[in-house]
N, CA, C and O atoms as a Tripos MOL2 file, in Angstrom:
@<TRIPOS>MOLECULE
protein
  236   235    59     0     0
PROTEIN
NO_CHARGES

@<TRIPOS>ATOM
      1 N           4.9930    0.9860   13.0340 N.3       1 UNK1
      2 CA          4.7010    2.1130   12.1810 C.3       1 UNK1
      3 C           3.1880    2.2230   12.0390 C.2       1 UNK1
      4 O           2.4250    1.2570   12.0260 O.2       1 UNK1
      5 N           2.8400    3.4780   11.9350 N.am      2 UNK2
      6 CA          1.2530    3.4510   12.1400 C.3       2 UNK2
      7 C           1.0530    4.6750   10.5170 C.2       2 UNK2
      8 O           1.2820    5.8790   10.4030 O.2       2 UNK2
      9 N           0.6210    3.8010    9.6710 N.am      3 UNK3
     10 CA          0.3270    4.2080    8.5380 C.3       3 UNK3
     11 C          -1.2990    4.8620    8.4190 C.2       3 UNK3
     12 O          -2.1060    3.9740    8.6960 O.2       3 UNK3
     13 N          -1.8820    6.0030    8.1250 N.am      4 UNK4
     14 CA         -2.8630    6.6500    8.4450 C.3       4 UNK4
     15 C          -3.6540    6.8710    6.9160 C.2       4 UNK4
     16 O          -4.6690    7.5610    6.8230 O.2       4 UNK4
     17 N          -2.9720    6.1220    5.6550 N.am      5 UNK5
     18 CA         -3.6060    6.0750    4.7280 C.3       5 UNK5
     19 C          -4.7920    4.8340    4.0700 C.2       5 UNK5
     20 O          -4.8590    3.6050    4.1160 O.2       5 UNK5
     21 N          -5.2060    5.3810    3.7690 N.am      6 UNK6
     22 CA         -6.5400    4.1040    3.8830 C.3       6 UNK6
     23 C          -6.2980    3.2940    2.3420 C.2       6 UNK6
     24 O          -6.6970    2.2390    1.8500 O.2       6 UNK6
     25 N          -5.4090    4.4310    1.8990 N.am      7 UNK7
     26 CA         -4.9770    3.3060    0.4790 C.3       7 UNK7
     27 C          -3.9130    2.4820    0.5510 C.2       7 UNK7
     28 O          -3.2520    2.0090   -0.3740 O.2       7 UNK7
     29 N          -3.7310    2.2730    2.3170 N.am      8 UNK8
     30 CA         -2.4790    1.3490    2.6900 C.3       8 UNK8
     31 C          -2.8050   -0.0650    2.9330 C.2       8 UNK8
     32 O          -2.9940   -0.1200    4.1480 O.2       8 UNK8
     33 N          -2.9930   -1.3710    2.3760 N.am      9 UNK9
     34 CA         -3.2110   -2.2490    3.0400 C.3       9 UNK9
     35 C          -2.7830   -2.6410    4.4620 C.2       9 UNK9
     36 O          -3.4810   -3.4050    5.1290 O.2       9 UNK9
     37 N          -1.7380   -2.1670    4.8850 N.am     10 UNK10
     38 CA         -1.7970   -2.5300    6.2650 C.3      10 UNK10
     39 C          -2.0240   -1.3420    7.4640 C.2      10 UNK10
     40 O          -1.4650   -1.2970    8.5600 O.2      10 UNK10
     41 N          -3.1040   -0.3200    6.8580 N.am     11 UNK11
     42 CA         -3.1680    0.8700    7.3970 C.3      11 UNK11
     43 C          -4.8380    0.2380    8.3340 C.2      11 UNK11
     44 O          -5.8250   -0.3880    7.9500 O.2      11 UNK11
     45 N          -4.3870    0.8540    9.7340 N.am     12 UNK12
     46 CA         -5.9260    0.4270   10.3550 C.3      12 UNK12
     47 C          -7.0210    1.3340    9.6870 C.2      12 UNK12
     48 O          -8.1730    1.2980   10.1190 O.2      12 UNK12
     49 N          -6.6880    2.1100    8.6850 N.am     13 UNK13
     50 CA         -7.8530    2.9670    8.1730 C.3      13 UNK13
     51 C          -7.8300    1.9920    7.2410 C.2      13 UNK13
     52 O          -8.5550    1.3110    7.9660 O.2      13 UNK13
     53 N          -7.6530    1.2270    6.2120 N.am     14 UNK14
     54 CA         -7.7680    0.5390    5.0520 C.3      14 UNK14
     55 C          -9.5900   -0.0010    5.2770 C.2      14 UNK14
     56 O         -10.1910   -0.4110    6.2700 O.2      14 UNK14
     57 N          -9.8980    0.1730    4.2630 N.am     15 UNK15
     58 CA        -11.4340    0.2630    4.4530 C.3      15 UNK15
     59 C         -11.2580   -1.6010    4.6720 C.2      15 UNK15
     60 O         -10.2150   -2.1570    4.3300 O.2      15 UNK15
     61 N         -12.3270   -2.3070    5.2210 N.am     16 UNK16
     62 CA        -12.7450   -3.7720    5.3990 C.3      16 UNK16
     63 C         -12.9850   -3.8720    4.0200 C.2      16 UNK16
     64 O         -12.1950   -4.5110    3.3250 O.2      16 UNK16
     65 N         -14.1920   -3.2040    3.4190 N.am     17 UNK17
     66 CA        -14.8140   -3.5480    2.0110 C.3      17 UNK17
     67 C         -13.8200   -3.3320    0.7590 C.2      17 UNK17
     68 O         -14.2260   -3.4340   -0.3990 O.2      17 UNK17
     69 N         -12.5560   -3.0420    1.0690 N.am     18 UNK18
     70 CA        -11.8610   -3.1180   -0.2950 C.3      18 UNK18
     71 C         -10.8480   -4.3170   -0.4770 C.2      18 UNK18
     72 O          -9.6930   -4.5050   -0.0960 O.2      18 UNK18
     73 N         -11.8350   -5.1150   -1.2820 N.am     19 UNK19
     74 CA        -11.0910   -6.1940   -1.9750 C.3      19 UNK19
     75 C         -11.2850   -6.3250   -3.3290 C.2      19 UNK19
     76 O         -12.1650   -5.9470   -4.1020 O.2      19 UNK19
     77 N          -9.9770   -7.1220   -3.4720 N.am     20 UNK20
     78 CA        -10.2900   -7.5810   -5.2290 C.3      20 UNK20
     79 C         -11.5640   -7.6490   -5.6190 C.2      20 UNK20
     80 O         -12.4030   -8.3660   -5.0730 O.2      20 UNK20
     81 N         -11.8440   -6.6560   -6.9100 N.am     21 UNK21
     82 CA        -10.9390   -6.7350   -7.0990 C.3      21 UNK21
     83 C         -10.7440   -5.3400   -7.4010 C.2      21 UNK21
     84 O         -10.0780   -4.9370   -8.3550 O.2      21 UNK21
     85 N         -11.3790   -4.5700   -6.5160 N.am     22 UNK22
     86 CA        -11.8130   -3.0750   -5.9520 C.3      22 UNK22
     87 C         -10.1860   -2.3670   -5.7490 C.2      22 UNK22
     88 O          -9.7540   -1.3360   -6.2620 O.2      22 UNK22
     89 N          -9.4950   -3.3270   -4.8150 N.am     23 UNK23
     90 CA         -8.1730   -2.8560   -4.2120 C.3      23 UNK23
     91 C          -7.4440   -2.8290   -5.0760 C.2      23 UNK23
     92 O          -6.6840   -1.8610   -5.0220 O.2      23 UNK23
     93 N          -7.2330   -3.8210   -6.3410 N.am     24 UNK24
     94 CA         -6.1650   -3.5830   -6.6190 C.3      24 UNK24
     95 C          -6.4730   -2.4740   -8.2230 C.2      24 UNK24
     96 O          -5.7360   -2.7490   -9.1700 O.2      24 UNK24
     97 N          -7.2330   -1.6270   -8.3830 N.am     25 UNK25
     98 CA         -7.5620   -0.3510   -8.7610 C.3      25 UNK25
     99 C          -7.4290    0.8430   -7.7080 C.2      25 UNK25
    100 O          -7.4690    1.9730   -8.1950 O.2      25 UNK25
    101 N          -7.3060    0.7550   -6.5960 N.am     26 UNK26
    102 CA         -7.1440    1.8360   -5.1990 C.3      26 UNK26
    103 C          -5.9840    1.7460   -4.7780 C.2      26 UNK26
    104 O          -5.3500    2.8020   -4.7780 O.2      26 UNK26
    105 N          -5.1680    0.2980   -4.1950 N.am     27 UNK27
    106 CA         -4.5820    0.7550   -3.0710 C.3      27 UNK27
    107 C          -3.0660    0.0210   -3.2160 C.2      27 UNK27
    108 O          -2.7950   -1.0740   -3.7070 O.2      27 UNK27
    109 N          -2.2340    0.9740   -2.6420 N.am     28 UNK28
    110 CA         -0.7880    1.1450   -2.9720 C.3      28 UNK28
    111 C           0.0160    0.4430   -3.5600 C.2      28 UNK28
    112 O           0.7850    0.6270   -4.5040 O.2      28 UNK28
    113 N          -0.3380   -0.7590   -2.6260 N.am     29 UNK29
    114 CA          0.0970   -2.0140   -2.7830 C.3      29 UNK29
    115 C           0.1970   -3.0490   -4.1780 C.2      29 UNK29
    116 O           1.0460   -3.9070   -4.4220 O.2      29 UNK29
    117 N          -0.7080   -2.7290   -4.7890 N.am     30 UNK30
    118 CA         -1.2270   -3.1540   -6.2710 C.3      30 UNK30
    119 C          -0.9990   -2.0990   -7.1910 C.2      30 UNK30
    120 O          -1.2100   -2.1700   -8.4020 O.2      30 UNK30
    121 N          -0.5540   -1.1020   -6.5640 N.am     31 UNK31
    122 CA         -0.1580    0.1580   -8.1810 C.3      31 UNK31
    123 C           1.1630    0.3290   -8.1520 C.2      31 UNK31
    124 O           1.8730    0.3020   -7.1470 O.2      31 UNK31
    125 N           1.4660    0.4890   -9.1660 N.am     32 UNK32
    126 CA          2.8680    0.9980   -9.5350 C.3      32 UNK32
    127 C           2.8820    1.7040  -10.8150 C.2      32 UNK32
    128 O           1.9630    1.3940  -11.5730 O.2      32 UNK32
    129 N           3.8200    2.6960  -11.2850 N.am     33 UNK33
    130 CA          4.3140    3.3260  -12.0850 C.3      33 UNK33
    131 C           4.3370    2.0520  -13.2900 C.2      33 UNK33
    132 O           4.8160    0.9200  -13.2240 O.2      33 UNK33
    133 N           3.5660    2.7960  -14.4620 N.am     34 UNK34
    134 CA          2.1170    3.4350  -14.7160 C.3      34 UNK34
    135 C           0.8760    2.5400  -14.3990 C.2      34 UNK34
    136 O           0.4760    1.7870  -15.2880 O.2      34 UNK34
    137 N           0.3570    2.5660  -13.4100 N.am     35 UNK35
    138 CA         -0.5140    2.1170  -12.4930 C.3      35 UNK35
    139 C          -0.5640    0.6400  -13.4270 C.2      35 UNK35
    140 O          -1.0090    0.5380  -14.5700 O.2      35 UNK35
    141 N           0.1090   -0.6040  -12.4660 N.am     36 UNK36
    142 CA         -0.2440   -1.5990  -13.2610 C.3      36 UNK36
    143 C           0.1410   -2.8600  -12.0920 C.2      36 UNK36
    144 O           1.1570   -2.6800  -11.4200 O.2      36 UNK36
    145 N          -0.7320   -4.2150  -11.8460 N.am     37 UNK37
    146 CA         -0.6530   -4.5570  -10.9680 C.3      37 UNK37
    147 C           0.8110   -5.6440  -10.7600 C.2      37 UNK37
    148 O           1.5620   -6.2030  -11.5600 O.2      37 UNK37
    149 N           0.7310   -5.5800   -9.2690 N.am     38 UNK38
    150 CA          1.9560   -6.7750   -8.9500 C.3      38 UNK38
    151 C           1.7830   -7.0190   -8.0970 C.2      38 UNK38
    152 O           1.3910   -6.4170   -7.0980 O.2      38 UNK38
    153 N           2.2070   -8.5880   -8.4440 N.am     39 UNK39
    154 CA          1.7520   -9.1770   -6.8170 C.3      39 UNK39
    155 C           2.9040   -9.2680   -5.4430 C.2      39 UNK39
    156 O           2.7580   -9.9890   -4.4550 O.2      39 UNK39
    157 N           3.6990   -8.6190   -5.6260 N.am     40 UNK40
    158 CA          4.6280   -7.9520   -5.1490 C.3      40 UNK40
    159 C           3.5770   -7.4640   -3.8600 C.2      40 UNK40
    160 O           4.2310   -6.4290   -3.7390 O.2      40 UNK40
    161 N           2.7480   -7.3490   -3.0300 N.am     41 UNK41
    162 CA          2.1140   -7.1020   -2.1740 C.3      41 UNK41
    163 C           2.7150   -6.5830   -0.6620 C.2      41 UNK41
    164 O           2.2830   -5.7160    0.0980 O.2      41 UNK41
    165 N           3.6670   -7.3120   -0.5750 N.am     42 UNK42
    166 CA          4.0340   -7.4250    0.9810 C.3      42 UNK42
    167 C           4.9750   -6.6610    1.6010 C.2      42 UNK42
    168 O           5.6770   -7.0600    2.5310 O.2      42 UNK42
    169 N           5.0280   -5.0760    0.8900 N.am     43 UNK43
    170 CA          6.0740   -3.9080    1.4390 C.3      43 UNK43
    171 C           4.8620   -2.9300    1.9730 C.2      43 UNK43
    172 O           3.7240   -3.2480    2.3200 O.2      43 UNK43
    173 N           5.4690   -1.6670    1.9230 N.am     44 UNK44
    174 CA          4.5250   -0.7530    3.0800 C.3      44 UNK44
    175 C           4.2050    0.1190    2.1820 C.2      44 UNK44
    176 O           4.9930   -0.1230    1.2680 O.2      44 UNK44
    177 N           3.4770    1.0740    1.8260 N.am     45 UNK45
    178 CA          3.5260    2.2990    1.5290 C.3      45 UNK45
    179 C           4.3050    3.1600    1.3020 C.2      45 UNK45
    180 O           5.3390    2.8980    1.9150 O.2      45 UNK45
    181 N           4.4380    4.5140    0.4790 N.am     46 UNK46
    182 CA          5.6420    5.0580    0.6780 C.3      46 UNK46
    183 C           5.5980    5.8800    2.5000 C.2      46 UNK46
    184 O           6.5330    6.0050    3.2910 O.2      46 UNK46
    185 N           4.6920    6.1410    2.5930 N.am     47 UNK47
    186 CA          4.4600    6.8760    3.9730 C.3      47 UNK47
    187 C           5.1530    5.8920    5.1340 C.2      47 UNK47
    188 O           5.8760    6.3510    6.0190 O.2      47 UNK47
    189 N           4.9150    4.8560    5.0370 N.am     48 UNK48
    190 CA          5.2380    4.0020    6.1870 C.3      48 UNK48
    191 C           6.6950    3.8200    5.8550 C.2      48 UNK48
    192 O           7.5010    3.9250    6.7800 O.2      48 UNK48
    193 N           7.1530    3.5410    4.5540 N.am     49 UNK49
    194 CA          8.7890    3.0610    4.3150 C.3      49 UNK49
    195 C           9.3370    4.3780    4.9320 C.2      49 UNK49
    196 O          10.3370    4.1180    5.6010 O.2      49 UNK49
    197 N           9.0310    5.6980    4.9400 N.am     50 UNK50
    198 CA          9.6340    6.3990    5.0940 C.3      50 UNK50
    199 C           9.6630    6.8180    6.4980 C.2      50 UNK50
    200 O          10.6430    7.4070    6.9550 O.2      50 UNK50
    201 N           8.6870    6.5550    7.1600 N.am     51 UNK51
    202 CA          8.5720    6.2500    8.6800 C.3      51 UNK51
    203 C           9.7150    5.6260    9.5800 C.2      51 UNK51
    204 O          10.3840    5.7990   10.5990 O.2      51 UNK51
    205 N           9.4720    4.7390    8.4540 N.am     52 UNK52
    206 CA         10.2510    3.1900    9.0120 C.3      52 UNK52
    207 C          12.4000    3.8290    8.7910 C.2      52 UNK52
    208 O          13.3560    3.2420    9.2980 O.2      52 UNK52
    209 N          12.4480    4.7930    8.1250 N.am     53 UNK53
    210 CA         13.8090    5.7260    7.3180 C.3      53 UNK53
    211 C          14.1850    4.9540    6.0830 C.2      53 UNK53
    212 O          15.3600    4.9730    5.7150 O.2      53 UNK53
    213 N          13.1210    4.1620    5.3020 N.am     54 UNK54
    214 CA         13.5620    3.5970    4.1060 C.3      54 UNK54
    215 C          13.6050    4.5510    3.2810 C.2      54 UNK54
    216 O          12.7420    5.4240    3.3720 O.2      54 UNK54
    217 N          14.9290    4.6610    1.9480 N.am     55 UNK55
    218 CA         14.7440    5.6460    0.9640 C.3      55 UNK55
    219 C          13.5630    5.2540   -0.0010 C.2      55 UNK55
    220 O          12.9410    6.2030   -0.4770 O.2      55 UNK55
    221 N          13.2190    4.1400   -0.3090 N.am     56 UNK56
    222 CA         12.3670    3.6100   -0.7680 C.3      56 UNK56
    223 C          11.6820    2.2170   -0.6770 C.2      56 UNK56
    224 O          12.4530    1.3900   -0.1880 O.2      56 UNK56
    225 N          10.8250    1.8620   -0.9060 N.am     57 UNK57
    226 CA         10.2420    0.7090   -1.1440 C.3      57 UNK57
    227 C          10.4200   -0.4600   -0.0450 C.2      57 UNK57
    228 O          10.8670   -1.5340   -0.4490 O.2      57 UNK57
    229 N          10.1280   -0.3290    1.1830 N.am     58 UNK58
    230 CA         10.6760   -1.3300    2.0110 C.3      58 UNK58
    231 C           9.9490   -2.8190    1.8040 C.2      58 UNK58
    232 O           9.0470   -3.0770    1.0070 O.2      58 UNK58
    233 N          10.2450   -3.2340    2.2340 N.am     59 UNK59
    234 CA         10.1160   -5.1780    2.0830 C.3      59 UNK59
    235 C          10.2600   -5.9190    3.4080 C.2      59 UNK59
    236 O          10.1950   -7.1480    3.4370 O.2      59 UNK59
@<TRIPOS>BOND
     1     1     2 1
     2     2     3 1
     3     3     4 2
     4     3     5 am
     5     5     6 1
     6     6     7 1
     7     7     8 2
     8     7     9 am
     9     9    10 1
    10    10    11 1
    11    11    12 2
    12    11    13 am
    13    13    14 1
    14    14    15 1
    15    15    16 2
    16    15    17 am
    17    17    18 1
    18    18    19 1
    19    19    20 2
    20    19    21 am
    21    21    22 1
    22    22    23 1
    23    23    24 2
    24    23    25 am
    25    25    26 1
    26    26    27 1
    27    27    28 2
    28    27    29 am
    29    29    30 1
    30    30    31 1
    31    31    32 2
    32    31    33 am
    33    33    34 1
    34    34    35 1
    35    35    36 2
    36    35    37 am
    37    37    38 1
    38    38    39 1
    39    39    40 2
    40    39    41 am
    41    41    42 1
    42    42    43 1
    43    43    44 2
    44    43    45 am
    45    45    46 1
    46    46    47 1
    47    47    48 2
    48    47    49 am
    49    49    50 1
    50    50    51 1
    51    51    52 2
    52    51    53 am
    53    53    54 1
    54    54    55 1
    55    55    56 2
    56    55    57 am
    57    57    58 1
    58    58    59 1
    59    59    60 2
    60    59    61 am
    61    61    62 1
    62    62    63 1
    63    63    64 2
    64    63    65 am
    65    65    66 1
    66    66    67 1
    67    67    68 2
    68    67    69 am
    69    69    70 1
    70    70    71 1
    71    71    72 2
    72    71    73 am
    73    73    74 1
    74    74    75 1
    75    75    76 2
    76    75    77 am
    77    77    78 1
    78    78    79 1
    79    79    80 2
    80    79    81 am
    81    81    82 1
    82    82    83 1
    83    83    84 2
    84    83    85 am
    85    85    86 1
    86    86    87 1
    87    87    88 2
    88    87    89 am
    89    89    90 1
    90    90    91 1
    91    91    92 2
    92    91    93 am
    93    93    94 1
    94    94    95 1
    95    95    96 2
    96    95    97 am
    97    97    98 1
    98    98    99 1
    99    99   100 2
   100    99   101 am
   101   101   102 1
   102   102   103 1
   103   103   104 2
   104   103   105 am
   105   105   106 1
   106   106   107 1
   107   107   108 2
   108   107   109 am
   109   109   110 1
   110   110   111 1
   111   111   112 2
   112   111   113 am
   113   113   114 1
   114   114   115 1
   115   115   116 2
   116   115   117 am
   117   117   118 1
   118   118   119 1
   119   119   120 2
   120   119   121 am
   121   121   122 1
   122   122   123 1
   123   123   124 2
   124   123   125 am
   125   125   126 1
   126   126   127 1
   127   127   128 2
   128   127   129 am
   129   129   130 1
   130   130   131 1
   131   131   132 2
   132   131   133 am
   133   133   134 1
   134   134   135 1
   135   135   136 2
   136   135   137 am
   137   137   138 1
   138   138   139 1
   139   139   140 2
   140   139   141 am
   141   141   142 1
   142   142   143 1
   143   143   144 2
   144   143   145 am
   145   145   146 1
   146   146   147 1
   147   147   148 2
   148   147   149 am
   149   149   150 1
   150   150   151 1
   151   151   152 2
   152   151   153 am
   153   153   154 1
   154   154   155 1
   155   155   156 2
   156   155   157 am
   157   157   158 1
   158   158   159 1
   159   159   160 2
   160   159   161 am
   161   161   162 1
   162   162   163 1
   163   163   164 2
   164   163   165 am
   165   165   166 1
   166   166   167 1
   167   167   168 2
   168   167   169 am
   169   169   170 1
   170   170   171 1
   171   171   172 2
   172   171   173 am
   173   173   174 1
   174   174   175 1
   175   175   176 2
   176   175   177 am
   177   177   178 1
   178   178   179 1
   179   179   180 2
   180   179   181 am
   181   181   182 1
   182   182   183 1
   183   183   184 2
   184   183   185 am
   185   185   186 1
   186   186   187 1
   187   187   188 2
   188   187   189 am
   189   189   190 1
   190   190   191 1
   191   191   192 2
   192   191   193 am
   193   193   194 1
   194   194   195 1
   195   195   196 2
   196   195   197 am
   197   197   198 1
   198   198   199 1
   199   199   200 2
   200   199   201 am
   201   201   202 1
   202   202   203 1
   203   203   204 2
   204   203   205 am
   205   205   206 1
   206   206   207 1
   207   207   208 2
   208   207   209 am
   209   209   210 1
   210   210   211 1
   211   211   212 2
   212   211   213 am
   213   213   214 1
   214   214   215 1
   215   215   216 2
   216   215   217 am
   217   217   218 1
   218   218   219 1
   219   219   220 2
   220   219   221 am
   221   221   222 1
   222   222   223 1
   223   223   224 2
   224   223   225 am
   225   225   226 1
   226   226   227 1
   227   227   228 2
   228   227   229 am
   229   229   230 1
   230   230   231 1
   231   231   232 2
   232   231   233 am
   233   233   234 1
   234   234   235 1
   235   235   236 2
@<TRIPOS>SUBSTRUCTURE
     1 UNK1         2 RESIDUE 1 A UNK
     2 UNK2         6 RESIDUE 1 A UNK
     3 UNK3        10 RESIDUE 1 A UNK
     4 UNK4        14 RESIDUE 1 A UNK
     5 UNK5        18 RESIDUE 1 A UNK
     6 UNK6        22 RESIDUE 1 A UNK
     7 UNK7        26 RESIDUE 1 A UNK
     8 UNK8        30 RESIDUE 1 A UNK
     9 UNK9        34 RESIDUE 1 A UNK
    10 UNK10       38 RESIDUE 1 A UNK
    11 UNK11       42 RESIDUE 1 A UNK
    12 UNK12       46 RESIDUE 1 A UNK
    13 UNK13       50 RESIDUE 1 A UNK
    14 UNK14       54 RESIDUE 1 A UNK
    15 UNK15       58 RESIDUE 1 A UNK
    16 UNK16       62 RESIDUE 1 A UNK
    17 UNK17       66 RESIDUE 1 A UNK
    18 UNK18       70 RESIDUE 1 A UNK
    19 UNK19       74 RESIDUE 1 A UNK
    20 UNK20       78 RESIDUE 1 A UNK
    21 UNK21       82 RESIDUE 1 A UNK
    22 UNK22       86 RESIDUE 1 A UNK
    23 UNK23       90 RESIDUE 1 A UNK
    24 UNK24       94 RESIDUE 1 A UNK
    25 UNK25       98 RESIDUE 1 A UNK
    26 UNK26      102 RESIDUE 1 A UNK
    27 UNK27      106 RESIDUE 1 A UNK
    28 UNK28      110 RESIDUE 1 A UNK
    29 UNK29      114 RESIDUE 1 A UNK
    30 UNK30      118 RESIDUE 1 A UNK
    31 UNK31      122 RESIDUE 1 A UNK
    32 UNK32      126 RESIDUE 1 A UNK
    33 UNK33      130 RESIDUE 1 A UNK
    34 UNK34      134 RESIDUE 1 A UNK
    35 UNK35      138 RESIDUE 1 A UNK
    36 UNK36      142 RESIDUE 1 A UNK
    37 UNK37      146 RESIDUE 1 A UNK
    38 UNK38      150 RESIDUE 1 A UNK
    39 UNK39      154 RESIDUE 1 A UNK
    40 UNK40      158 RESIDUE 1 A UNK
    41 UNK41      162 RESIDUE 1 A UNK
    42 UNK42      166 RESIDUE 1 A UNK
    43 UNK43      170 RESIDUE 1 A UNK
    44 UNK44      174 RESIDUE 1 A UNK
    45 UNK45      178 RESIDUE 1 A UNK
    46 UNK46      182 RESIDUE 1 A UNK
    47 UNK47      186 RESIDUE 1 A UNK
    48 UNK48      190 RESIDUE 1 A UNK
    49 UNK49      194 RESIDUE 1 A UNK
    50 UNK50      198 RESIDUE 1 A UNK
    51 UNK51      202 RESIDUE 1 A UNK
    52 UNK52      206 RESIDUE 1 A UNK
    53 UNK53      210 RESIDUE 1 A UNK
    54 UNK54      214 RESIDUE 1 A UNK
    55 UNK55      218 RESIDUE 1 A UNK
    56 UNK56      222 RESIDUE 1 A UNK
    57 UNK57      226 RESIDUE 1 A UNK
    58 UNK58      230 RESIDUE 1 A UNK
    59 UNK59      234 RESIDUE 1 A UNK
């Protein structure tokens, strides 16, 4: 899956310079409804889950 958002951690656009603790104020992976962090890290984007035909949240 080729994710084209740069607020994707595993997107080849994901900027180099965004790290903690920068990222987890930006990028997907670290926000959730109402923007609050988890270390829950290791699913895709919604763009990519849905790529991938997940209804949501893949893992």
């Amino acid at each position: 899956i080729r994710c084209e958002q740069s607020n994707c951690k595993f997107s080849p656009f994901h900027p180099a310079s965004c790290k903690p603790p920068v990222c987890r104020r930006t990028c997907w992976q670290y926000l959730r409804y109402p923007e609050r962090y988890s270390p829950n890290i290791d699913g895709y984007c919604p763009s990519c889950s849905q790529a991938m035909g997940c209804h949501y949240y893949c893992q």
